[in-house]
N, C-alpha and C positions, 0 to 999 in steps of 0.2 A: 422395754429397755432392759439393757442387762445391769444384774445387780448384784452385789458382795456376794461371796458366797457360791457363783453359778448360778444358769437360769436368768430366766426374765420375767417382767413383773408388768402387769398394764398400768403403766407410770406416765407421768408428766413432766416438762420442766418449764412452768410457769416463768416466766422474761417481764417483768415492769419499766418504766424508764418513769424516773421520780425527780422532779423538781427539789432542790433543796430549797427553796427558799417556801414553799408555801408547801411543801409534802404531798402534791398533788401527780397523780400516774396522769402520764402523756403519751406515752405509747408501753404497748403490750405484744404478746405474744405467747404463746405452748409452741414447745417444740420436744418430739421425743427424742432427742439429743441427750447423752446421760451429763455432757458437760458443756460448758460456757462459751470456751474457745469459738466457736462460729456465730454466736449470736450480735456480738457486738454491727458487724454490717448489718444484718435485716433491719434492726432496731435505730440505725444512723439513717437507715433509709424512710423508714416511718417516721421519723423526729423530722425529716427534708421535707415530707410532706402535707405536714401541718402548715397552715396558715401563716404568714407572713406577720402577720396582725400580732401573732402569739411571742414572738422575737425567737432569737435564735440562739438554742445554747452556746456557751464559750470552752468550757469544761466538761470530760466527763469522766466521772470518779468509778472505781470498779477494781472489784478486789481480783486478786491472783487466778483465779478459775476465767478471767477472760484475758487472761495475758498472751499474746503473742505478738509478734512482729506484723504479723499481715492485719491485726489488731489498731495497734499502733499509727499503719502506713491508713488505715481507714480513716481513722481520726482525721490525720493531718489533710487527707484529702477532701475533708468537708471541713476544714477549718476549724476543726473543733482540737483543742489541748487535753491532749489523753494524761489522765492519773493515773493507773491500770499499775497495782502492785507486782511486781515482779519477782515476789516469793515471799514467804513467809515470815516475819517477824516477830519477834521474840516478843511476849505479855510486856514483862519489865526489867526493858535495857539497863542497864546501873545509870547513876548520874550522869558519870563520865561521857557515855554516851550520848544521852540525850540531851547536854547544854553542850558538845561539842560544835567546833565551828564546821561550817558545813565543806566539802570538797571545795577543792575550785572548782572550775566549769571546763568541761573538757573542750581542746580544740577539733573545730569541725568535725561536733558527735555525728552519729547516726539519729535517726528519729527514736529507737530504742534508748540508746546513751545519753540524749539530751531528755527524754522522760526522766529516766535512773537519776540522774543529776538531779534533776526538779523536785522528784522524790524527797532527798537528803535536805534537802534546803530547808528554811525553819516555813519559809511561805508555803511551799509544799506538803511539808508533813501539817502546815494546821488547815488547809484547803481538802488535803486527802483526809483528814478525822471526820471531814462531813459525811464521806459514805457512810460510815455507821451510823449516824443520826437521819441519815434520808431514806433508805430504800429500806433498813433494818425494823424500824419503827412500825412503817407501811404493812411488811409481810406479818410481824407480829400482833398488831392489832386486827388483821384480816384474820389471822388464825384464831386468838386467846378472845376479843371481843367479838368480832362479827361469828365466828364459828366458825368457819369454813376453811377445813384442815383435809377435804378431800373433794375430787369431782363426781358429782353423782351421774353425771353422763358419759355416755362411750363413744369412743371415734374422734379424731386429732377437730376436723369443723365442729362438731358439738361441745367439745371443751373449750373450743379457744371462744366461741360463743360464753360460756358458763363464765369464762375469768374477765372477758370482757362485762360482764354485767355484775361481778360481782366488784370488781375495781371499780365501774361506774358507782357502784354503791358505797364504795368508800371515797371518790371523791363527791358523791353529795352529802357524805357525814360533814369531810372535811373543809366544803365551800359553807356549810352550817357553820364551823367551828371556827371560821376563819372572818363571816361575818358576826360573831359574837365580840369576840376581840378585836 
């Protein structure tokens, strides 16, 4: 992949898709793509073909790096209500800000515009603070606890092998830790 500076680097970009509610990877992927923008379809199509049994997301949350319209139009095509940040926001908006009342809703948005809107809304911003506590968590503990902060194999099938069994190993921490509690 190319990377700051010039040149390229034999790199990865590691794709999980994480249940918020029990923190468990449902689908995966490597792709050496340096950014997000495409992955959102492969990953809607992997999540289509789990199990029926498994039920079916409603929501899916996803920071600024997978923003785009053709993004967006995916979502709405599998029925799923895209959260997908639309650019960056400021650590700490003043008060003002942040107990103000939300927009109104615009007339007959785009599938972009009625996200952006949903955004704003108070239901919005506390449905979208789950990304940080779902996927953030996952790749942190894979790195700082389980170790594994690189791939020790080479070739795109070898790794996407490696992250698939290393995610399988983090959801048998997590099905432990979940039957604990």
């Amino acid at each position: 992949m190319p990377v700051a500076g010039g040149g390229f680097e034999q790199c990865y970009n590691a794709q999980a898709v994480v249940a918020t509610e029990s923190l468990l990877v449902i689908a995966t992927d490597v792709v050496q793509a340096p950014n997000d923008k495409q992955q959102i379809a492969p990953m809607l199509e992997k999540v289509d073909a789990l199990p029926e049994q498994l039920g079916r997301p409603e929501t899916l949350l996803a920071d600024n790096g997978y923003f785009s319209e053709a993004n967006v139009m995916a979502c709405a095509a599998a029925n799923i209500e895209p959260l997908i940040a639309t650019g960056r926001q400021p650590h700490h908006p003043s008060w003002r800000e942040r107990f103000a009342a939300p927009p109104p809703a615009p007339e007959n948005p785009t599938p972009v515009e009625a996200m952006a809107w949903r955004l704003r809304t108070p239901q919005g911003k506390q449905l979208y603070g789950l990304r940080k506590q779902t996927p953030e968590p996952v790749f942190g503990i894979i790195k700082s606890v389980m170790g594994f902060r690189q791939f020790l194999l080479r070739g795109l099938d070898c790794v996407r092998g490696e992250w698939s069994l290393v995610t399988m190993a983090w959801n048998i921490k997590r099905m432990h830790a979940l039957s604990l509690g």
